[in-house]
C-alpha positions in Angstrom: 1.2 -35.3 11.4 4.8 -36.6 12.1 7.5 -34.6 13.7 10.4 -35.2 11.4 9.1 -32.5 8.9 8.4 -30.3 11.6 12.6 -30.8 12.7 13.5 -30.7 9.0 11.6 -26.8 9.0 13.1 -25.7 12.3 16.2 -26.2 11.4 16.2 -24.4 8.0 14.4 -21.7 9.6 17.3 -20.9 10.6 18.0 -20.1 6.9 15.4 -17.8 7.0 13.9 -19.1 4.2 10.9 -21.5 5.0 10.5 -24.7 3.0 7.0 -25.3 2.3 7.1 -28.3 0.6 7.6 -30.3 3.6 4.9 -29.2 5.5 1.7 -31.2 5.5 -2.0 -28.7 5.6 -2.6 -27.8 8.5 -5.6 -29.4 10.0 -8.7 -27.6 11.3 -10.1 -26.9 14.9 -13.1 -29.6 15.2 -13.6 -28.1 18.7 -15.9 -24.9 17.6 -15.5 -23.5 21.3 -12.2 -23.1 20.9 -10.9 -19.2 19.9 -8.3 -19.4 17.4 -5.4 -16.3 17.7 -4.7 -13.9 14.9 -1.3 -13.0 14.2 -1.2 -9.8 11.1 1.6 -8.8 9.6 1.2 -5.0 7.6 4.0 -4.8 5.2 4.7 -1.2 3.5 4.6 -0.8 -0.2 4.4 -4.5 -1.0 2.6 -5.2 -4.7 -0.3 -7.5 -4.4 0.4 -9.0 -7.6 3.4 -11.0 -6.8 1.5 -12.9 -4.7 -1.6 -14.1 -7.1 0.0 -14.8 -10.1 0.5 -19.0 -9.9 3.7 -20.2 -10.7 5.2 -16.4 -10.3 9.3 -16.9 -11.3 10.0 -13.5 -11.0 11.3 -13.5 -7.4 11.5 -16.1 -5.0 9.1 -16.0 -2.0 8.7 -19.1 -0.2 7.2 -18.2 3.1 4.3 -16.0 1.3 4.1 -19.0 -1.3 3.5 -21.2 2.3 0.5 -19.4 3.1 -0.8 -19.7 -0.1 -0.3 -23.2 -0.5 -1.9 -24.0 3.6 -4.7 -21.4 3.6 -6.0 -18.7 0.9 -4.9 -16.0 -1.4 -7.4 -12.8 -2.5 -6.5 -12.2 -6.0 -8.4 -8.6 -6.1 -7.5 -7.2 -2.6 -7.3 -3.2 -2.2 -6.1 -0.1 -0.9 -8.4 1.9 -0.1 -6.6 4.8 -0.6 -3.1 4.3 -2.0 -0.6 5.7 0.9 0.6 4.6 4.0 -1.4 6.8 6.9 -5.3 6.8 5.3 -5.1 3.5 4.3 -4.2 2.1 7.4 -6.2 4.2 9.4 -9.2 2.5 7.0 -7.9 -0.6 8.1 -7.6 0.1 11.7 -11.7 2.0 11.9 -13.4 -0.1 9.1 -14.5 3.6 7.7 -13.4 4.9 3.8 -10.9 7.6 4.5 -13.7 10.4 3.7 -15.7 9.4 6.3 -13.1 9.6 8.8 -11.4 12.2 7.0 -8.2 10.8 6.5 -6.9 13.3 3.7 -3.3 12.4 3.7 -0.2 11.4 5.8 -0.6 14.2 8.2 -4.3 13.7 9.2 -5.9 10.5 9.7 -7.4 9.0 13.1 -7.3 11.0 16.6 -4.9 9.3 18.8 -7.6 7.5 20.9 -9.6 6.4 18.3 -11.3 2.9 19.1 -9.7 0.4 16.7 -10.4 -3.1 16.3 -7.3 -4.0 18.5 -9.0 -2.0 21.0 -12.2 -4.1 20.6 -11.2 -7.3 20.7 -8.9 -6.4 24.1 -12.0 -5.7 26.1 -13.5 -9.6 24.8 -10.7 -10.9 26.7 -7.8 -11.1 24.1 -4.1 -10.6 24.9 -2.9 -8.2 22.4 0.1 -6.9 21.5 1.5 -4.7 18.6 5.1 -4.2 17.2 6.5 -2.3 15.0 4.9 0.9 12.2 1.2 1.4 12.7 0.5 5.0 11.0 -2.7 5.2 11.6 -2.4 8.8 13.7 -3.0 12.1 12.6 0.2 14.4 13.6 2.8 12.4 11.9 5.3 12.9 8.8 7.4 15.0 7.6 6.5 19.1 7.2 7.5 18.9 3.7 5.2 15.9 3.1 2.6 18.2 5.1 2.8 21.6 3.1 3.1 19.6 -0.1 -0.5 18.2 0.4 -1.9 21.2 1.2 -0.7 22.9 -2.0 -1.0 20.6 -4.5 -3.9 22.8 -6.0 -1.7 25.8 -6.2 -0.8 26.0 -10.4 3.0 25.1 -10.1 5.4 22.0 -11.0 7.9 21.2 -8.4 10.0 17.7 -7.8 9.2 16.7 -4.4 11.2 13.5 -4.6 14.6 12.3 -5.2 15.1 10.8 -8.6 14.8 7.1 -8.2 18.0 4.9 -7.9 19.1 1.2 -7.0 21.9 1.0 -4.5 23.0 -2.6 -3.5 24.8 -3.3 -0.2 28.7 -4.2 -0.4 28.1 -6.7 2.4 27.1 -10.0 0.2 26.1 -12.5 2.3 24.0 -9.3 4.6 20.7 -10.3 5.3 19.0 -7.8 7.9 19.1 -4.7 5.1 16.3 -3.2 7.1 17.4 -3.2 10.3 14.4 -1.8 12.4 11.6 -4.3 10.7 14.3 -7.3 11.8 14.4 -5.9 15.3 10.4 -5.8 15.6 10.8 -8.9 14.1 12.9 -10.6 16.8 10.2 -8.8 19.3 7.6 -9.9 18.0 9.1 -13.3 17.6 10.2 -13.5 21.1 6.5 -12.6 22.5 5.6 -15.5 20.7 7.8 -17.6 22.3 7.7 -16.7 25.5 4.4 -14.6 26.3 2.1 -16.7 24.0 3.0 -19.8 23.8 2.5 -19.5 27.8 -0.6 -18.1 27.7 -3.7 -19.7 28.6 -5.7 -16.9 26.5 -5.9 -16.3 23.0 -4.1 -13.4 21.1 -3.8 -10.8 18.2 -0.6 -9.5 17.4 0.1 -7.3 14.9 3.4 -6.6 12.8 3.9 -3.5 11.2 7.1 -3.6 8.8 9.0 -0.6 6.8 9.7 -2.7 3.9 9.7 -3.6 0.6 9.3 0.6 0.8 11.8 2.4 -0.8 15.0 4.4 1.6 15.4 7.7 2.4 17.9 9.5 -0.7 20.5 10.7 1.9 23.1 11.4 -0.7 20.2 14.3 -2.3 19.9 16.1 0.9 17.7 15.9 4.2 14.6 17.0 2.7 14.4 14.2 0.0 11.9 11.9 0.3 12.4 8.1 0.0 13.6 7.2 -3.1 16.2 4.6 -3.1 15.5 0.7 -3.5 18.0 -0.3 -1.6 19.1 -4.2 -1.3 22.2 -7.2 -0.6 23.4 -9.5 -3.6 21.9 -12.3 -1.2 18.3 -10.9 -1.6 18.9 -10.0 -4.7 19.7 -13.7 -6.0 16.3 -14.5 -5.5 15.2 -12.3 -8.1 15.1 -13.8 -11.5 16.9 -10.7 -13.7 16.5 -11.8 -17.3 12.0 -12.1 -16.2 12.2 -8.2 -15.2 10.6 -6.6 -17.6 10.7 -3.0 -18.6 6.8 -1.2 -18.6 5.5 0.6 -21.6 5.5 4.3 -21.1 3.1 6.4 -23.2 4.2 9.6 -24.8 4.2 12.6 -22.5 1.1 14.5 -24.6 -0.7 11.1 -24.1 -0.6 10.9 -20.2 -3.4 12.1 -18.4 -2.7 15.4 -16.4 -2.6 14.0 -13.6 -0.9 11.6 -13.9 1.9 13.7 -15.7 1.3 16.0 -12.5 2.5 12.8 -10.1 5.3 11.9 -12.7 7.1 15.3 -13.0 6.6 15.6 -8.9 8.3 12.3 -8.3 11.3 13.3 -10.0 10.7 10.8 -13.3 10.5 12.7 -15.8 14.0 12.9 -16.7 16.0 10.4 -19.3 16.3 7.0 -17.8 18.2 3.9 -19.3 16.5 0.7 -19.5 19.5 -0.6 -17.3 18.3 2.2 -15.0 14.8 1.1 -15.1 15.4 -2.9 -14.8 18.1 -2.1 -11.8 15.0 -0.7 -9.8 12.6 -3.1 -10.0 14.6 -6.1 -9.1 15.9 -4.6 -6.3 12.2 -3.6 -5.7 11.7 -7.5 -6.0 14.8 -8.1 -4.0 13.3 -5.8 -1.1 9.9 -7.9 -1.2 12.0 -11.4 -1.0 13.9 -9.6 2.3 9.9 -9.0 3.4 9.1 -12.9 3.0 12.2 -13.5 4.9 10.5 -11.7 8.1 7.5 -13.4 7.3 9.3 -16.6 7.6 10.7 -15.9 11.1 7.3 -15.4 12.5 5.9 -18.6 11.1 8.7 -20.3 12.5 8.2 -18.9 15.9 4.6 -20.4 15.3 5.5 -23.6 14.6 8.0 -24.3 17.3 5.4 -23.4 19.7 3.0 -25.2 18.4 0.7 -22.4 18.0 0.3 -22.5 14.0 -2.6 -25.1 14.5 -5.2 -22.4 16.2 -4.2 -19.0 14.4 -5.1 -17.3 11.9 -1.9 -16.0 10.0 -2.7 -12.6 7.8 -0.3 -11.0 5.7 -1.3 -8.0 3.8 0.3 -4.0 2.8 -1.4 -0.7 3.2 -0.6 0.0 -1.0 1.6 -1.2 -3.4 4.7 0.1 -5.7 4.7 1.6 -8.8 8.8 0.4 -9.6 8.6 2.7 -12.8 5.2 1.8 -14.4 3.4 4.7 -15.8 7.0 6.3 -15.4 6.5 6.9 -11.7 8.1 5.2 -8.4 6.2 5.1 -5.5 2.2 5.0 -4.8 -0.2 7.9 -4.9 -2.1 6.4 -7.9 -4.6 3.9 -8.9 -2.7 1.6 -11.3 -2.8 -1.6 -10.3 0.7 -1.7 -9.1 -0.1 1.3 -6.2 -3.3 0.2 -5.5 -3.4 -4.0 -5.4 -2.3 -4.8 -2.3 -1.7 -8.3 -1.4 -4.3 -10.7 1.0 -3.5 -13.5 2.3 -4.6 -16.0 4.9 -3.7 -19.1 6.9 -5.5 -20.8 9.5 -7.9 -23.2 11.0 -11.1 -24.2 8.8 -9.4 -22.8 5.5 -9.3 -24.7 2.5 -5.5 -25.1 1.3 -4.9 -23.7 -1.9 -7.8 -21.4 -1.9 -8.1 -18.8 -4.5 -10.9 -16.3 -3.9 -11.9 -13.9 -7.3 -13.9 -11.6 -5.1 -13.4 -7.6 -4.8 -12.4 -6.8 -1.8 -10.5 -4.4 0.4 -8.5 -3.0 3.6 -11.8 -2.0 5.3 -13.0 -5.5 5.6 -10.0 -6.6 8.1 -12.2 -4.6 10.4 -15.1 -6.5 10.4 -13.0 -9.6 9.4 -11.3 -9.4 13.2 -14.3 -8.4 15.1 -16.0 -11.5 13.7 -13.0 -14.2 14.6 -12.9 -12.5 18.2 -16.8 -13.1 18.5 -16.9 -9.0 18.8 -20.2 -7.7 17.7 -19.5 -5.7 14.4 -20.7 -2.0 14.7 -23.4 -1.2 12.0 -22.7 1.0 9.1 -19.2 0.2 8.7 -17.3 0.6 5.3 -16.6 -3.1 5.6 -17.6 -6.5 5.3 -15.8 -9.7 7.3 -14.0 -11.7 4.7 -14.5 -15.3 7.3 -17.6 -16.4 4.7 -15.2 -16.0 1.3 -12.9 -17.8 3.8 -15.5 -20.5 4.6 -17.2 -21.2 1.7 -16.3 -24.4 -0.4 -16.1 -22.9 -3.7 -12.8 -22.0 -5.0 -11.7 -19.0 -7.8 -15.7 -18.1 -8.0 -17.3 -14.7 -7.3 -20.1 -15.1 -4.9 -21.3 -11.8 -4.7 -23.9 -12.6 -2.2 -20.7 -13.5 0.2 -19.3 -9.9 -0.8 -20.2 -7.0 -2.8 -18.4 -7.4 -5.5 -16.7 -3.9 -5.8 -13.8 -1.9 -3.7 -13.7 1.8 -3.4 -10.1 3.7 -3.1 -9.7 7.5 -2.9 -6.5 9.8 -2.8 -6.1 13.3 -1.5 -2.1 13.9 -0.4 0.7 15.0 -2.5 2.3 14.0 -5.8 -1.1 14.3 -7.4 -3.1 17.6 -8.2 -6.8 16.5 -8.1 -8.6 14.2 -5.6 -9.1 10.8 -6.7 -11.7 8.2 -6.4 -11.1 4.8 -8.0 -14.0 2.1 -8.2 -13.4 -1.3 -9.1 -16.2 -3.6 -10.1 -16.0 -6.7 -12.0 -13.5 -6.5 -15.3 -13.8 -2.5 -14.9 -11.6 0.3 -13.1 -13.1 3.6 -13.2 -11.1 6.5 -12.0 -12.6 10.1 -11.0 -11.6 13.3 -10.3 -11.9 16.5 -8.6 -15.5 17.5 -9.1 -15.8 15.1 -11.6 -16.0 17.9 -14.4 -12.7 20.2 -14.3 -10.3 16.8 -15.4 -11.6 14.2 -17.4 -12.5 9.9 -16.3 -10.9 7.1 -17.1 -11.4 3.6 -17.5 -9.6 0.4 -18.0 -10.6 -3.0 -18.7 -8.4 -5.2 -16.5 -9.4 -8.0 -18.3 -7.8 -6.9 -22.1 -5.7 -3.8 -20.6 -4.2 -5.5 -17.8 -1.2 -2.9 -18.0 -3.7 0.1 -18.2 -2.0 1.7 -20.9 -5.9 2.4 -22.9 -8.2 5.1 -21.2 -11.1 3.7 -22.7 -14.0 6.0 -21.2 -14.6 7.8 -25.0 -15.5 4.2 -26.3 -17.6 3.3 -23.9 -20.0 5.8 -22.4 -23.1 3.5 -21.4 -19.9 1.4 -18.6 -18.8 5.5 -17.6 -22.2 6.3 -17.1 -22.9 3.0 -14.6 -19.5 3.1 -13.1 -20.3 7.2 -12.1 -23.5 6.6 -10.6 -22.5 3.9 -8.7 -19.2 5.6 -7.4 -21.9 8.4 -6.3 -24.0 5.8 -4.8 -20.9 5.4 -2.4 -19.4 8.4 -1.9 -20.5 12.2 -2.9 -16.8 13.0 -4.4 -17.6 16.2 -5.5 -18.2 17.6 -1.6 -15.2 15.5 -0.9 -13.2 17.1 -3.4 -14.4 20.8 -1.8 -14.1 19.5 1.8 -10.3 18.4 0.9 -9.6 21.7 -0.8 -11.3 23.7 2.2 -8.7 21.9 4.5 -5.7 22.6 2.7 -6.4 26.2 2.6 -7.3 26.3 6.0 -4.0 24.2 6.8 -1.6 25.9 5.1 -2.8 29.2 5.9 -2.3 28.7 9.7 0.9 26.9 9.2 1.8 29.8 7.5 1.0 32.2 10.2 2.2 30.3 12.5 5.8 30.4 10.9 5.5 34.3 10.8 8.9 36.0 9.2 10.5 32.8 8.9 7.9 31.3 6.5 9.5 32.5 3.4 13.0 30.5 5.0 11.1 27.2 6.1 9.0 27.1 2.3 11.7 27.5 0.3 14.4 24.3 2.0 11.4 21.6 1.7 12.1 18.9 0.1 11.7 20.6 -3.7 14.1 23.3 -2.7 16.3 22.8 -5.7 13.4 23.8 -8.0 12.1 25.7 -6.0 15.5 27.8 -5.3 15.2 28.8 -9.4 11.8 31.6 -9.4 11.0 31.6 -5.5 9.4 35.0 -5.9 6.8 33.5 -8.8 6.3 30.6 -6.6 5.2 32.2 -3.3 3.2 34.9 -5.6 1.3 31.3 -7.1 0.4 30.8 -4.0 -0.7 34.1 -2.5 -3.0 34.2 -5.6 -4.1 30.7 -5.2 -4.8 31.8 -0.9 -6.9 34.8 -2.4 -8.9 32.5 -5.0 -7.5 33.9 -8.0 -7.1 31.7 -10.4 -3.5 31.5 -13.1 -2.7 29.2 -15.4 0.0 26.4 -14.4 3.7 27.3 -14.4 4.9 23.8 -16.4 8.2 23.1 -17.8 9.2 22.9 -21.3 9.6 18.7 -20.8 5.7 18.4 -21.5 6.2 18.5 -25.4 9.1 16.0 -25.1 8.5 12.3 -25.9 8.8 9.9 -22.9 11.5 7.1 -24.8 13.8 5.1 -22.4 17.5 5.6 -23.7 19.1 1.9 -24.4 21.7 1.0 -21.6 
């Protein structure tokens, strides 16, 4: 390979933008004794589908295009449950979240939980992590805490901030998010100087805020994070006139709970189509800032001439909604919460690659282990993703490489019923609850790729397959009793534990302005839901309404 391209990247590095049409593939390790290093980068709230659509034009994303082009893409990659704490603690233990019940943000893994990290440290590995893990149980916000554990109480509060673009005065600003930049420039430096100095191999892991949305400061401390926030020089890499606006069905034709999520989120309100696009580009905008970080670390890789013998991963823990389905955010299993993006660069990967097969966060664990030459624990949720990697073929499904199905469950706010999605081949089947109390649904990906046609009533024979096999994996209907146990049990100590001051603390979370109109009713909803008593749900009028976006 000759230098000159390698000076010609270097310098517009610098630009942070990394050119990849100067680089040459990178060639493989012919030495097989040789232990490649493993640098992952964990983005937060990044949608999977901007990276495995070829030729995307929608925003510009160079350094994630640079992977692509020099190692391989997963074009049906995962969460396996669509929020930030269980899915990476499923990443981080190669378990589904109901086997290490990781119900929501608030409890996940025990702090010395034996991650893969931890593994591959005691095979000799230097290792290093920077920036947001959120794997832990103990974290997030009360608010995001109590809001969980009463989502089966029969009420209808907005727990978020409306959604809003806000765009940065500062023009030429690049660092927007501050904290992943400073990670960034850690992580960057302990390549440079701890690394590249190193006579042992390494995994170092990234963990980055973005593209998730801000915190809504203007609406009040307990908000939640509802602002896509951006600079006019991300923002120019975002091709405006491709955003499009999503179909939204009719309120009386959403499912439940999906209406539930929508009317918690704070969208069910009127919002212009200006509104609408304004969001998702600075959503786009937010994931182009992402690739920018991504294109400092590969740098730092190149100039040390490590990029030859590591193994680059870039994924997210779940995606973004940007106003499909008329919600912001993730807590569902449309494609654009749940496909997460996959991609990897290194030595003995075909350039180029596109892998069809289902897979999903889990498999990183396995995936790791194998590259460190860790013995992989048996019955892990997992399976190691090196033979997709390895094998010649390219776009096929080789199911004999990897089952070809992922498994993704919910249980924390913004969504009234626990949910199990299984994908498997064309088909997405969604469960609920017990599987009884709220009705299926099912999409064909292939015809529906917007999901906008429940198709379970036409086709009971795929229902009836796609059920049994979702049992086959998981008993959902214990897990649905198990979750409800512990939110019961959860709240009801938090509750004593607050004593006098509970009525105080309950009524400033983060839906205190709905909450602030019949606080008597909604405390009563919950004392009756406590005692097992069932009522029916105290819903709005808005249900009845249509769900049209007003023209700009």
């Amino acid at each position: 390979m000759s230098s000159a391209p390698w000076r010609v990247v270097a310098f517009l590095s610098s630009l942070v933008f990394l050119p990849a049409v100067h680089m040459n593939p990178i060639p493989p390790i012919r030495n097989s004794s040789v232990r490649c290093n493993v640098v992952m980068v964990m983005s937060d709230a990044f949608d999977g589908r901007l990276t495995t659509a070829p030729g995307n034009y929608l925003v510009d994303l160079p350094n994630l295009n640079f992977l692509k082009q020099h190692g391989a893409v997963f074009l049906n990659a995962y969460t396996n449950s669509p929020i930030c704490c269980p899915s990476r603690a499923a990443m981080w233990s190669g378990f589904f979240p109901h086997l290490t019940e990781s119900w929501n943000n608030y409890k996940c893994l025990d702090p010395d939980y034996p991650t893969w990290m931890d593994l591959v440290k005691r095979r000799g590995y230097v290792t290093q992590k920077f920036g947001k893990q959120d794997y832990r149980s103990g974290s997030h916000s009360l608010s995001n805490r109590v809001e969980a554990w009463t989502r089966d109480v029969p009420f209808l509060l907005r727990q978020e901030g409306r959604p809003k673009a806000s765009l940065s005065a500062n023009k030429t600003q690049v660092r927007i998010m501050q904290e992943d930049w400073k990670n960034a420039d850690l992580a960057t430096s302990w390549i440079r100087k701890q690394a590249a100095n190193s006579s042992q191999p390494f995994f170092l892991y990234l963990g980055l805020n973005l593209p998730h949305p801000y915190p809504s400061v203007d609406m009040g401390e307990n908000f939640g994070s509802s602002t896509f926030l951006t600079s006019p020089y991300w923002l120019q890499k975002v091709s405006y006139k491709d955003v499009t606006i999503p179909k939204w069905l009719p309120f009386q034709a959403m499912h439940p709970v999906d209406y539930y999520s929508s009317y918690t989120k704070n969208c069910t309100g009127s919002f212009t189509r200006q509104e609408i696009r304004d969001i998702r580009a600075y959503y786009y905008a937010m994931c182009a800032e992402t690739d920018g970080i991504m294109g400092q670390i590969i740098s730092a890789l190149m100039d040390t001439g490590l990029l030859d013998t590591t193994c680059v991963f870039f994924t997210s823990d779940h995606g973004e909604l940007a106003m499909e389905h008329r919600q912001f955010y993730k807590m569902s299993m449309y494609e654009g919460s749940s496909h997460v993006p996959l991609l990897v660069m290194g030595p003995n990967i075909q350039p180029g690659k596109r892998i069809s097969n289902i897979v999903s966060l889990v498999d990183l664990y396995p995936t790791m282990l194998e590259l460190a030459g860790v013995p992989t624990p048996l019955h892990i949720s997992g399976y190691s993703l090196l033979p997709l990697l390895h094998a010649r073929s390219n776009n096929d499904i080789i199911p004999e490489l990897h089952p070809n199905w992922a498994l993704s469950q919910f249980h924390g706010s913004d969504a009234n019923a626990s949910t199990y999605m299984l994908r498997e081949n064309d088909w997405k089947y969604i469960a609920y609850s017990d599987g009884d109390s709220v009705p299926p649904q099912l999409f064909d990906l292939l015809k529906d790729p917007e999901e906008l046609n429940n198709v379970a009533a036409q086709f009971p024979e795929v229902v009836r397959s796609m059920e049994k096999k979702l049992r086959s994996i998981v008993n959902y209907k214990e897990v649905s009793a198990a979750v409800h146990q512990y939110n019961k049990q959860s709240f009801t100590s938090w509750k004593e534990s607050e004593g006098t001051n509970y009525t105080n603390v309950i009524s400033n979370l983060r839906w205190h302005l709905d909450w602030s109109q019949r606080p008597k009713a909604y405390e009563m909803a919950i004392d009756r839901w406590l005692k097992n008593e069932t009522g029916s749900m105290m819903e709005p009028p808005t249900r009845s309404s249509n769900a049209d976006v007003k023209p700009p």
